[in-house]
GUDREN-608323 format. One record per residue (C-alpha): residue number from 0; z, y, x; residue in one letter. Coordinates in pm, 1 decimal. Layout:
GUDREN-608323
resi NUM c3 Z c2 Y c1 X resn A
...
***
This chain:
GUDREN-608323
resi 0 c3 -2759.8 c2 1373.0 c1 1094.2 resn X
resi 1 c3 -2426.0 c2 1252.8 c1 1046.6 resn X
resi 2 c3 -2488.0 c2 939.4 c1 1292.5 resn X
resi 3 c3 -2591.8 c2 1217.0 c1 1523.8 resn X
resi 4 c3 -2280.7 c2 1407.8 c1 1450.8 resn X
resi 5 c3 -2013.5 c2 1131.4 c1 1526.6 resn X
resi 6 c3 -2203.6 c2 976.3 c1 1822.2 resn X
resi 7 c3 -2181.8 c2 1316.1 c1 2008.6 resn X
resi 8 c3 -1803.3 c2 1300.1 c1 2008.1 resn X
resi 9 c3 -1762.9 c2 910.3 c1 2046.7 resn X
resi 10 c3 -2130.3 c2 821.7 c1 2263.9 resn X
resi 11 c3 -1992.0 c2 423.0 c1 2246.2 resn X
resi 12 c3 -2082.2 c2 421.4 c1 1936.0 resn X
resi 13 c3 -2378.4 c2 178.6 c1 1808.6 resn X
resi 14 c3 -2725.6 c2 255.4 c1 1652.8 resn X
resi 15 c3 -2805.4 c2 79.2 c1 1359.3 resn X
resi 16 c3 -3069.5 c2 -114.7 c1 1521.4 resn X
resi 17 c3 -2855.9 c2 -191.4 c1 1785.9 resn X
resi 18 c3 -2641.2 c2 -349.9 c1 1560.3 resn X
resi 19 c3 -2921.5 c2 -535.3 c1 1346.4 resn X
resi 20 c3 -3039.8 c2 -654.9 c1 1713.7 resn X
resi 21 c3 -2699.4 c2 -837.6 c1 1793.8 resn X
resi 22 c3 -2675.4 c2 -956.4 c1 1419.4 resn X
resi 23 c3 -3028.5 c2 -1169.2 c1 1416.4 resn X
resi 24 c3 -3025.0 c2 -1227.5 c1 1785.2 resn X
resi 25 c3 -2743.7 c2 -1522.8 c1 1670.1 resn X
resi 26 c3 -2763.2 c2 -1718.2 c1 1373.6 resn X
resi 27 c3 -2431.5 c2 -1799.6 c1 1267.4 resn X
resi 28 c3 -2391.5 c2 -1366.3 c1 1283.6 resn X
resi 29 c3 -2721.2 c2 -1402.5 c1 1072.7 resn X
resi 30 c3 -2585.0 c2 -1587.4 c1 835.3 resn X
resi 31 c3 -2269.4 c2 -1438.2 c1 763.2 resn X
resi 32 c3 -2459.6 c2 -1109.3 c1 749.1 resn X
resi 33 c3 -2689.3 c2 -1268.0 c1 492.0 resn X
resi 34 c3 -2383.8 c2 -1339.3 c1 295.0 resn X
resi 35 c3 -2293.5 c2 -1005.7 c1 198.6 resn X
resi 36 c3 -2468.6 c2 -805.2 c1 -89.0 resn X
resi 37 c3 -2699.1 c2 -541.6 c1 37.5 resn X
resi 38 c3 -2401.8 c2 -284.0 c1 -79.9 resn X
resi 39 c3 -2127.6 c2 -449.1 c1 169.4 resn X
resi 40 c3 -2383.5 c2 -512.6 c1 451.6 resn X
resi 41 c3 -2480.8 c2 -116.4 c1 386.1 resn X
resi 42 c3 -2100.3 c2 -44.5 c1 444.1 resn X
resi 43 c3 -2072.1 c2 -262.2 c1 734.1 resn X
resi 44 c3 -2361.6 c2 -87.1 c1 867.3 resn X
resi 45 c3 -2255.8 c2 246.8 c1 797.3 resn X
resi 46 c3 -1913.6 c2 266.9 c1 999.9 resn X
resi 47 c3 -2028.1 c2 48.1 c1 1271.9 resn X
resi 48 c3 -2326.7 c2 310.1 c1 1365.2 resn X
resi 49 c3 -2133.6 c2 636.6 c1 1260.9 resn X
resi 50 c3 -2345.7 c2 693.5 c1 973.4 resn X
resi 51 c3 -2017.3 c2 667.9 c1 769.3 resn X
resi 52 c3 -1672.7 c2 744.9 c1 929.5 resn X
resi 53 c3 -1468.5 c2 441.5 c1 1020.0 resn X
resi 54 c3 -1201.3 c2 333.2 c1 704.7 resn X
resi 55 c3 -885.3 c2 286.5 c1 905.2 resn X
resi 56 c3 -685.4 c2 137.1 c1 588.7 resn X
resi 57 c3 -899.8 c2 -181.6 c1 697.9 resn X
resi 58 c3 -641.4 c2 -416.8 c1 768.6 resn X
resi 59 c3 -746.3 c2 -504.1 c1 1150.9 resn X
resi 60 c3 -832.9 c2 -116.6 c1 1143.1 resn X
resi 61 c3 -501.6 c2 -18.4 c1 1098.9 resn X
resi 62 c3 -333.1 c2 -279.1 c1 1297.3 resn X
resi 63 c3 -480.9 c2 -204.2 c1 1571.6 resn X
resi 64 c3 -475.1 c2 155.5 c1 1558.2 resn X
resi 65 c3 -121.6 c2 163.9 c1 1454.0 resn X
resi 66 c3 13.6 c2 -108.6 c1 1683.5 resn X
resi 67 c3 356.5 c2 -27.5 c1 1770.5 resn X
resi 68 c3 351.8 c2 -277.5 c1 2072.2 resn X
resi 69 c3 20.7 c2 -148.1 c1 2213.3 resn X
resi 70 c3 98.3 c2 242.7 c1 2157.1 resn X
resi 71 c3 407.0 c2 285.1 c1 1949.0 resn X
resi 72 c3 377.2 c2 707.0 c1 2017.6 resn X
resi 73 c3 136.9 c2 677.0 c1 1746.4 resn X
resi 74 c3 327.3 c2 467.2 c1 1509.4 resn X
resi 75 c3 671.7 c2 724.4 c1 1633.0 resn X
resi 76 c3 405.8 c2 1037.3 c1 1546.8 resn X
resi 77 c3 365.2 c2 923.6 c1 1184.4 resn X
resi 78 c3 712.6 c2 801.2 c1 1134.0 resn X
resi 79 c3 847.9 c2 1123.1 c1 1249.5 resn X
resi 80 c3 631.9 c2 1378.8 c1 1057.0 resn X
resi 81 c3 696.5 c2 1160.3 c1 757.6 resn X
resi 82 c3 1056.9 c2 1148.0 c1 772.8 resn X
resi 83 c3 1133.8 c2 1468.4 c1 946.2 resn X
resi 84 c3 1302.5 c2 1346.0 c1 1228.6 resn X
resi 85 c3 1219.1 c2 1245.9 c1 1565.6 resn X
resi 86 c3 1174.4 c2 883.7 c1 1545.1 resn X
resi 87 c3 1179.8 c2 658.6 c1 1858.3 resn X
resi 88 c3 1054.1 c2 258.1 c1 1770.9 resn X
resi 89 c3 1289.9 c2 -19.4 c1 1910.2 resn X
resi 90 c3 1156.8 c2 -310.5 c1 1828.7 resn X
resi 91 c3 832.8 c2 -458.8 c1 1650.1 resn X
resi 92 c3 1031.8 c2 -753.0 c1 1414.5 resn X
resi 93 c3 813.8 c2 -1044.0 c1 1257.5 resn X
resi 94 c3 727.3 c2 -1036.6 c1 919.9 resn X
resi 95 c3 956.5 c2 -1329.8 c1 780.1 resn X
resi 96 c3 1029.1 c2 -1187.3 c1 441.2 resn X
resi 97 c3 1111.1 c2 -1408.2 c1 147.2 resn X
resi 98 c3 794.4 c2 -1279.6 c1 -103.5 resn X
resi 99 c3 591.1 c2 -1469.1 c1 -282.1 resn X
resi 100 c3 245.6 c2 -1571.7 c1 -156.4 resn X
resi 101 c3 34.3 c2 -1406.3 c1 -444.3 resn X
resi 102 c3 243.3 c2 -1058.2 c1 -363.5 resn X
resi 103 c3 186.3 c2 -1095.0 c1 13.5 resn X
resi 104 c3 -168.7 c2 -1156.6 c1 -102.0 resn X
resi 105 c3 -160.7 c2 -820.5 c1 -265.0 resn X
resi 106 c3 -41.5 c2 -648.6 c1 83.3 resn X
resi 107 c3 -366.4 c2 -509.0 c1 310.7 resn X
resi 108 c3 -91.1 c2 -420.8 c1 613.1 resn X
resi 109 c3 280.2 c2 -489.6 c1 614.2 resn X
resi 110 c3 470.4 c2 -373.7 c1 962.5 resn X
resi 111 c3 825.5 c2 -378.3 c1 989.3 resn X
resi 112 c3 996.8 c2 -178.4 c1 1293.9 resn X
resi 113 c3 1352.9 c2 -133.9 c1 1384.4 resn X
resi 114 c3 1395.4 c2 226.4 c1 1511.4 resn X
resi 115 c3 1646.2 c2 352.4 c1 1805.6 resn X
resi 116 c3 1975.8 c2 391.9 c1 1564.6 resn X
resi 117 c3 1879.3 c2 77.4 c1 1383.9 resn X
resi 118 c3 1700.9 c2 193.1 c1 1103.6 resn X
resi 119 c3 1458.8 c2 -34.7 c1 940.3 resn X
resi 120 c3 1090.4 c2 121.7 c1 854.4 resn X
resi 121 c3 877.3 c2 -112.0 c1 625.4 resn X
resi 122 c3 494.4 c2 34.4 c1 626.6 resn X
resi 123 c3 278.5 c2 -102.1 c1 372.0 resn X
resi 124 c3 -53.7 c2 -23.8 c1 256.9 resn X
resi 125 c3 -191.2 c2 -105.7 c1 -89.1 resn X
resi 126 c3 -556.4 c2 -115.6 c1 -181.5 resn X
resi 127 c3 -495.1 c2 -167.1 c1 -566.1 resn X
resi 128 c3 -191.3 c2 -20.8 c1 -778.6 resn X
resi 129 c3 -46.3 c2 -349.2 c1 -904.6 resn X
resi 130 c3 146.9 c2 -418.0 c1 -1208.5 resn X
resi 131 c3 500.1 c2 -341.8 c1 -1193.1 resn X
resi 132 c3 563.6 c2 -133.3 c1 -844.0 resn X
resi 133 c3 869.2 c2 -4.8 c1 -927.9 resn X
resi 134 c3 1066.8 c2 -394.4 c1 -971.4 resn X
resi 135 c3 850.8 c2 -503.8 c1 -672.5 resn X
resi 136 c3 911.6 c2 -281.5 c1 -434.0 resn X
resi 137 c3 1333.1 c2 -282.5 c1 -515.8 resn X
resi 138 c3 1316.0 c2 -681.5 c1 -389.2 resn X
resi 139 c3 1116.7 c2 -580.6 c1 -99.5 resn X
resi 140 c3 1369.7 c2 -300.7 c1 20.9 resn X
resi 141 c3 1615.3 c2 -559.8 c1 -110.1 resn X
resi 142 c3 1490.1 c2 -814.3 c1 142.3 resn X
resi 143 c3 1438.1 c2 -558.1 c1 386.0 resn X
resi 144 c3 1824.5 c2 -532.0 c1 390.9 resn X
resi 145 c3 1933.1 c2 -834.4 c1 370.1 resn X
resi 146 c3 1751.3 c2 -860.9 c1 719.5 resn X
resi 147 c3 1949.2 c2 -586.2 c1 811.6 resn X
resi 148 c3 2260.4 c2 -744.1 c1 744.1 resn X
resi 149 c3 2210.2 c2 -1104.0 c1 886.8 resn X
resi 150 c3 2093.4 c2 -895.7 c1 1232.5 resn X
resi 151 c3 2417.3 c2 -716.2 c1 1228.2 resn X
resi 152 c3 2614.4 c2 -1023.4 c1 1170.7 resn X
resi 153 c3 2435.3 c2 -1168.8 c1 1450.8 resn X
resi 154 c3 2494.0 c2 -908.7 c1 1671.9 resn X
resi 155 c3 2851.1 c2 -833.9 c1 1611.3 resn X
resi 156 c3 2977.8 c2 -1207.3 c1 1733.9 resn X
resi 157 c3 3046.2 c2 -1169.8 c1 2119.3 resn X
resi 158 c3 2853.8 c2 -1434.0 c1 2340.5 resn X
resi 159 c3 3195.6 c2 -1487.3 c1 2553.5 resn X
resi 160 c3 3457.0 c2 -1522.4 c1 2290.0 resn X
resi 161 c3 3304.3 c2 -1558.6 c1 1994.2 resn X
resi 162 c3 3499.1 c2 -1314.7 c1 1844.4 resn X
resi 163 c3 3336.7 c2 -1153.0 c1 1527.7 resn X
resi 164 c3 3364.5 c2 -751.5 c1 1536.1 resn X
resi 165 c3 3120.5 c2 -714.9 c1 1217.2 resn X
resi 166 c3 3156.0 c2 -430.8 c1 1002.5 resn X
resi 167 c3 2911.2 c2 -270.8 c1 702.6 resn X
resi 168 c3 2900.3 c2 40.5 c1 897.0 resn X
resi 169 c3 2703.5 c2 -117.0 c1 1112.6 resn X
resi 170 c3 2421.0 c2 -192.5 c1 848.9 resn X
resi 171 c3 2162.1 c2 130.5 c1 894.4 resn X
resi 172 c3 1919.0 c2 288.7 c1 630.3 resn X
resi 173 c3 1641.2 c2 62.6 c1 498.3 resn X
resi 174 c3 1246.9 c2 256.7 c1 423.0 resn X
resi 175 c3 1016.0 c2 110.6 c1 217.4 resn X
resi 176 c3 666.9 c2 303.4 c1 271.5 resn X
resi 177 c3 409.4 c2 268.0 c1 90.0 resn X
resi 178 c3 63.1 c2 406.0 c1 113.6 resn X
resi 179 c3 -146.9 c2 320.8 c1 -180.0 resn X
resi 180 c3 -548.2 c2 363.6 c1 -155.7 resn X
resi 181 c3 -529.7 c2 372.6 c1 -554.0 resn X
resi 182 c3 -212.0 c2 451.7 c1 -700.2 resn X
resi 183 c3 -34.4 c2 241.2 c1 -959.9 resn X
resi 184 c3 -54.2 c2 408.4 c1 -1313.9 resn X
resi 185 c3 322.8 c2 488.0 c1 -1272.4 resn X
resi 186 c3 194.9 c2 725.2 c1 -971.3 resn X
resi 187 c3 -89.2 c2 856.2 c1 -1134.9 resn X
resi 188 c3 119.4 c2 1016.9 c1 -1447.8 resn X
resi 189 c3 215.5 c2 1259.7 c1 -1150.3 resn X
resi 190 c3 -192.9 c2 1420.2 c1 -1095.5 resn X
resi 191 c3 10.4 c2 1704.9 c1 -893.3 resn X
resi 192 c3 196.3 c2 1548.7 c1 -637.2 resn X
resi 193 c3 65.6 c2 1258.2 c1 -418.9 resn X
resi 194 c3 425.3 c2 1215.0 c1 -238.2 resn X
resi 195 c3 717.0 c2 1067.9 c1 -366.8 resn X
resi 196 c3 1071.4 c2 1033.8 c1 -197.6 resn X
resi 197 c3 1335.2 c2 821.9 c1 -357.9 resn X
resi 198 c3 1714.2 c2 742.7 c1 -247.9 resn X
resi 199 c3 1995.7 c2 634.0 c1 -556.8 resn X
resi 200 c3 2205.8 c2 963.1 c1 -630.8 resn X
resi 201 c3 2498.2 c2 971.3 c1 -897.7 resn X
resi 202 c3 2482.1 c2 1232.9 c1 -1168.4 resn X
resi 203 c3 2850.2 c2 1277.6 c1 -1136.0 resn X
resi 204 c3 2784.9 c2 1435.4 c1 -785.7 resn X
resi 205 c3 2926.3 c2 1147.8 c1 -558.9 resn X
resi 206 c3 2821.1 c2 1114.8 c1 -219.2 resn X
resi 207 c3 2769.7 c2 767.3 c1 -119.4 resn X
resi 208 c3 2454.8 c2 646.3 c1 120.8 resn X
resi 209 c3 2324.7 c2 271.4 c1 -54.8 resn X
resi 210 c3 2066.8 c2 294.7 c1 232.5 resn X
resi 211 c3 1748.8 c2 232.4 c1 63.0 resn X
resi 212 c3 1517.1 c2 493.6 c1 31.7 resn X
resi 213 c3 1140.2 c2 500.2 c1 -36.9 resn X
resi 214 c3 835.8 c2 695.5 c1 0.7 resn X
resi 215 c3 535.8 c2 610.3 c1 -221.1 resn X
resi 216 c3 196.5 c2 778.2 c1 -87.8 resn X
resi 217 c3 -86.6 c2 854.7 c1 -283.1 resn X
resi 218 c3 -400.9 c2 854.0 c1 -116.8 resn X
resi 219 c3 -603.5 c2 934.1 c1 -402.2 resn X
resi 220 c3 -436.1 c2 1210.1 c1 -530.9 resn X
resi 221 c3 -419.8 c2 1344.3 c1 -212.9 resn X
resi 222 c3 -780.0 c2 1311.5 c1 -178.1 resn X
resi 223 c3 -836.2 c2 1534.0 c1 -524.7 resn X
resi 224 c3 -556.7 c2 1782.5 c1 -437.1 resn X
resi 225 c3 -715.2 c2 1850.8 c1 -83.7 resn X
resi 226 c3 -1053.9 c2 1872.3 c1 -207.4 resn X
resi 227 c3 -1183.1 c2 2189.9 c1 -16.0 resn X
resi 228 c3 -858.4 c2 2264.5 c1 127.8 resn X
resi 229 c3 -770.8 c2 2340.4 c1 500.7 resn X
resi 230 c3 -599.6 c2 2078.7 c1 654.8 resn X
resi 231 c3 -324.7 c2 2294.7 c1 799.6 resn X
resi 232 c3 0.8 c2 2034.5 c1 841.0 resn X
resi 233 c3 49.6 c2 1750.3 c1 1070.5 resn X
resi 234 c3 158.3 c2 1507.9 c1 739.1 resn X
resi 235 c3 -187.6 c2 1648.5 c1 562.1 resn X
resi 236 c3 -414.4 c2 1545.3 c1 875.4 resn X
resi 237 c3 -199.5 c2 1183.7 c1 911.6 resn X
resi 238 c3 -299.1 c2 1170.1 c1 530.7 resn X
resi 239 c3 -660.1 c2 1283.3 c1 608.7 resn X
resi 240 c3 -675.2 c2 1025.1 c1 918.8 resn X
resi 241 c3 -596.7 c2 735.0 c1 644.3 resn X
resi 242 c3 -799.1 c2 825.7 c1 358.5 resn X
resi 243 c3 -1118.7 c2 981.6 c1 490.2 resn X
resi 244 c3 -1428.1 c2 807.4 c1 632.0 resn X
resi 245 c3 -1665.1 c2 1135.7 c1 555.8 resn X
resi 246 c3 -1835.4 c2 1249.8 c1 925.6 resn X
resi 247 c3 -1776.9 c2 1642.4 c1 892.2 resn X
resi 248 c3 -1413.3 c2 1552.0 c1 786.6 resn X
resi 249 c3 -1378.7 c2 1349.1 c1 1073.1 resn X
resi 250 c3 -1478.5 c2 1571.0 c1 1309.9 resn X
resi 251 c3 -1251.6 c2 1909.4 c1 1165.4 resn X
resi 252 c3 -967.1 c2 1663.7 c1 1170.5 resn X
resi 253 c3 -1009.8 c2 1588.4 c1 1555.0 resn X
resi 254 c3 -1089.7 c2 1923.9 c1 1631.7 resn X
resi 255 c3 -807.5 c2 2094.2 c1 1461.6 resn X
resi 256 c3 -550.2 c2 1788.5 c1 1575.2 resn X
resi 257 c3 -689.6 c2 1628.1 c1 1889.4 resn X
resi 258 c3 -420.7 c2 1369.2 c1 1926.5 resn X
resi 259 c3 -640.1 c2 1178.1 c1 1685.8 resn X
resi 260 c3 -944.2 c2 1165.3 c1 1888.7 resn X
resi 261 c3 -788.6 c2 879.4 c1 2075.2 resn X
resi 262 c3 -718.4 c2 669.0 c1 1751.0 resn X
resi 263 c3 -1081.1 c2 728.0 c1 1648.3 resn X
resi 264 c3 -1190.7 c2 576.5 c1 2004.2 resn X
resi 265 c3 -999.4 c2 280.4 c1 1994.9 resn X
resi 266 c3 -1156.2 c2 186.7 c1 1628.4 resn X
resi 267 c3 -1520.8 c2 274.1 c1 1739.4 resn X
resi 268 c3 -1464.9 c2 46.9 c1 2087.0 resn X
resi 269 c3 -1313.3 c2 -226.4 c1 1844.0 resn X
resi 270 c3 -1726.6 c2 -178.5 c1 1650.6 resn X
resi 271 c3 -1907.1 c2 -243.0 c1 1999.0 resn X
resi 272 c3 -1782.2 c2 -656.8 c1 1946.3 resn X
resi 273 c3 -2014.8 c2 -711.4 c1 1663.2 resn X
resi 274 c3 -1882.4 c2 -1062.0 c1 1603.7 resn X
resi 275 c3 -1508.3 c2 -936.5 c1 1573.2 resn X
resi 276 c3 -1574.3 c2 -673.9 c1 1355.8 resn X
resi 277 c3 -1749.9 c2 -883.4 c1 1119.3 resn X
resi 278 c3 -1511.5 c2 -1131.3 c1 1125.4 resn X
resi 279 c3 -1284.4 c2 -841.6 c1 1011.0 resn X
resi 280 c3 -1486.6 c2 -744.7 c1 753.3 resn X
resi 281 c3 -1560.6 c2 -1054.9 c1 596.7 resn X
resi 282 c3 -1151.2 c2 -1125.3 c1 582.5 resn X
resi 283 c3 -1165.6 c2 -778.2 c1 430.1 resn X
resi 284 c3 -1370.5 c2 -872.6 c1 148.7 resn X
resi 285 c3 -1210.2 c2 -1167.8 c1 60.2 resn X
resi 286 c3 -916.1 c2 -1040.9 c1 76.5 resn X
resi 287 c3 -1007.4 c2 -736.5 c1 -164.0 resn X
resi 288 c3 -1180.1 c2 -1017.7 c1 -359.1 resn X
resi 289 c3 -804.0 c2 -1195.7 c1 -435.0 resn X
resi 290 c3 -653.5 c2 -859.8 c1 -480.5 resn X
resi 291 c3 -874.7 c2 -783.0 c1 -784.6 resn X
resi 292 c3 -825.2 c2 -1120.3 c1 -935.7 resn X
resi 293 c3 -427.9 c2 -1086.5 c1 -870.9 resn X
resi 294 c3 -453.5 c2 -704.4 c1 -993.4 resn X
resi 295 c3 -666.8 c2 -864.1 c1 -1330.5 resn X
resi 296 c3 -407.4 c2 -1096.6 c1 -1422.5 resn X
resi 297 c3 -137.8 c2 -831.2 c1 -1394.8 resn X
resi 298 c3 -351.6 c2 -596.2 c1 -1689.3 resn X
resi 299 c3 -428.9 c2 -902.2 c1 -1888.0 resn X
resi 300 c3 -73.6 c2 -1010.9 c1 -1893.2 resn X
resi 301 c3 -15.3 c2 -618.2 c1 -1980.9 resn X
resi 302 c3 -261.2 c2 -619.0 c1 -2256.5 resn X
resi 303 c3 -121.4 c2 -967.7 c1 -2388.1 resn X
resi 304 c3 225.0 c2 -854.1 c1 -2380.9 resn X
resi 305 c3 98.2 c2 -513.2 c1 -2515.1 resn X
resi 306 c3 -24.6 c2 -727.5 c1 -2823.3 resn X
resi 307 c3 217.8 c2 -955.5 c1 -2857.0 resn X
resi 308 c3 484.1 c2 -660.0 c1 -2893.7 resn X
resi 309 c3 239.3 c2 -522.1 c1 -3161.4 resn X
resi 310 c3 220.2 c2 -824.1 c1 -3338.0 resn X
resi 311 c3 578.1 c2 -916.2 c1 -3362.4 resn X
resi 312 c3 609.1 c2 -569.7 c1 -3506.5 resn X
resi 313 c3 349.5 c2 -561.5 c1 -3763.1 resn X
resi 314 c3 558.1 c2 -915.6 c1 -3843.2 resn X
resi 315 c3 832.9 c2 -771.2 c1 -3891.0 resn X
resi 316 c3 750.6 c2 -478.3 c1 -4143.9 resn X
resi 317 c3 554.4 c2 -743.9 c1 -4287.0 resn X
resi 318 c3 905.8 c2 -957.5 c1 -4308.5 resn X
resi 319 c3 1047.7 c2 -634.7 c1 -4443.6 resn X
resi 320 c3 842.9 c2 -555.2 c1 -4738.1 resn X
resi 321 c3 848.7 c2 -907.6 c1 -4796.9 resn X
resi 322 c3 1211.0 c2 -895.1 c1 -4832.6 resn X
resi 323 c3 1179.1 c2 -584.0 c1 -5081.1 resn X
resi 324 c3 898.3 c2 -740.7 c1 -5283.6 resn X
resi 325 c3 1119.0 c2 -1039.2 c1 -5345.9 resn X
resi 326 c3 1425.6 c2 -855.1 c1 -5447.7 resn X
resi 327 c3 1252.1 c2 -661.0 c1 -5708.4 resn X
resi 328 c3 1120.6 c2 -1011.4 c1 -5849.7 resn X
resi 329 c3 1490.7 c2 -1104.5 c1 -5791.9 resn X
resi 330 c3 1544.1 c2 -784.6 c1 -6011.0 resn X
resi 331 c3 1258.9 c2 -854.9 c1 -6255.9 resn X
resi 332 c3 1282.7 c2 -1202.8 c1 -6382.6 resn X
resi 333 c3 1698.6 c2 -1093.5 c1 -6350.9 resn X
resi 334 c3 1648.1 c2 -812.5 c1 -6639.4 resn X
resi 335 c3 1365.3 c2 -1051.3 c1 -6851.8 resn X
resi 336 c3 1669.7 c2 -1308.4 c1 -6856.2 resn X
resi 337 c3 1854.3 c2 -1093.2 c1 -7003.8 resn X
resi 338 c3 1575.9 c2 -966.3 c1 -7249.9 resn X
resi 339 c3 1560.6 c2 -1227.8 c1 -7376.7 resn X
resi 340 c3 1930.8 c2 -1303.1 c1 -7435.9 resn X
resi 341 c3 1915.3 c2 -1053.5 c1 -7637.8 resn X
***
């Protein structure tokens, strides 16, 4: 019913025997295919014949759906509902940061964009909640405006004379956002809200812009929050558009906001090349595969340090009785001495 459903509103969507047909009609297809458990073959076939909605957090999902250079309106859309202000994209700049491969590895999407008034946006998706997001995502914003300042040097030196006109008010506002598929436990000690905006403020009331601010999405906990809710907000159905992949969801949220009809269209025309798509998905799965041994090292090293930290302070109440138990010997064999003096 649900295949039904979906294929009435997007007809170039595949059946699943259309799919299985293309598959086994090549072998090197077959074989790949063949690769997969029967679970992840299930889920390939699932969202390729609209039996299951489409999960646009897919990296090659959400790159192409979200491609600034082939339809940045879409990109603008989110950006402005997000940061409530109209938001017009500049540039698309390459991804050159400085992090470290087994943190890239952790990244599912990563898009930088420079906006109209210079403004850098940084849009990141996160499958798993790794250790320490707080210290990791400082260094990326940190990075992200360090790129902000070598531009502006760049820019300021005149291409005639040479002449540097470079000052700091020409460095814009630097956003880190992150949407995480399964929040961090950091996130998660906040069940009520699954948004989170962050600039530095001073307690003694000063006003002074340090041009980093963040937003940290929860996907999850918007997921539980909206359970049986209305999608009623523009934000809520960009929310629903990234996190759902139920049929009946699908189909409320393009009904109630059309504009995303068209996104939906260009994902389900990506599933009629078979051999793409399951190119994608394998990446996908390997990719998820390194995240969960990346994400298991971080809780191990957690749990070891959690121990360690335990240890050394059982060893040091040991050290501390230890210390009594000796000076009342000290005492003892101090008041026999003089016992027997006596």
């Amino acid at each position: 019913m649900s295949t039904n459903l979906l294929k009435s509103y997007f007809p170039m969507i595949q059946s699943r025997e259309e799919i299985l047909v293309r598959i086994y009609s090549n072998p090197k297809l077959q074989q790949l295919f063949e690769s997969w458990t029967v679970l992840q073959q299930k889920e390939f076939l699932d969202f390729c014949s609209g039996a299951k909605g489409i999960k646009v957090l897919y990296d090659s999902f959400f790159k192409e759906v979200m491609n600034p250079e082939y339809d940045p309106a879409r990109l603008e859309s989110f950006l402005t509902t997000l940061l409530n202000r109209k938001v017009r994209i500049k540039e698309v700049l390459p991804n050159d940061s400085t992090r470290l491969s087994d943190e890239s590895s952790l990244l599912i999407t990563d898009i930088i964009v420079e906006l109209e008034d210079g403004t850098l946006a940084n849009i990141e998706v996160q499958k798993i909640g790794y250790a320490f997001p707080g210290a990791r995502c400082a260094c990326y914003s940190s990075d992200m405006l360090l790129r902000q300042y070598k531009r502006a040097r760049q820019r300021s030196i005149d291409p005639v004379t040479g002449k540097d006109t470079f000052s700091y008010r020409c460095i814009s506002k630097v956003y880190l956002i992150v949407l995480y598929e399964n929040s961090p436990a950091e996130l998660k000690q906040c069940p009520d809200h699954w948004i989170h905006r962050s600039k530095t403020i001073f307690g003694t009331g000063l006003s002074m812009d340090l041009l980093q601010d963040y937003i940290f999405i929860s996907l999850d906990i918007f997921r539980s929050k909206m359970h049986n809710k209305k999608v009623t907000t523009l934000l809520e159905a960009w929310m629903t558009f990234f996190s759902t992949d139920d049929p009946e969801e699908i189909i409320k949220l393009i009904t109630d906001f059309p504009q995303f009809k068209p996104m939906y269209e260009t994902l389900y025309q990506m599933c009629r090349n078979v051999e793409n798509v399951m190119g994608f998905f394998s990446e996908e799965l390997r990719e998820m595969d390194r995240n969960t041994v990346r994400y298991m090292i971080d809780e191990l090293q957690k749990e070891v340090d959690t121990q360690k930290a335990l240890l050394e302070e059982k060893n040091a109440v040991i050290a501390e009785k230890d210390a009594i138990i000796a000076k009342k010997d000290a005492l003892i064999a101090s008041l026999q001495s003089q016992n027997a003096n006596v």
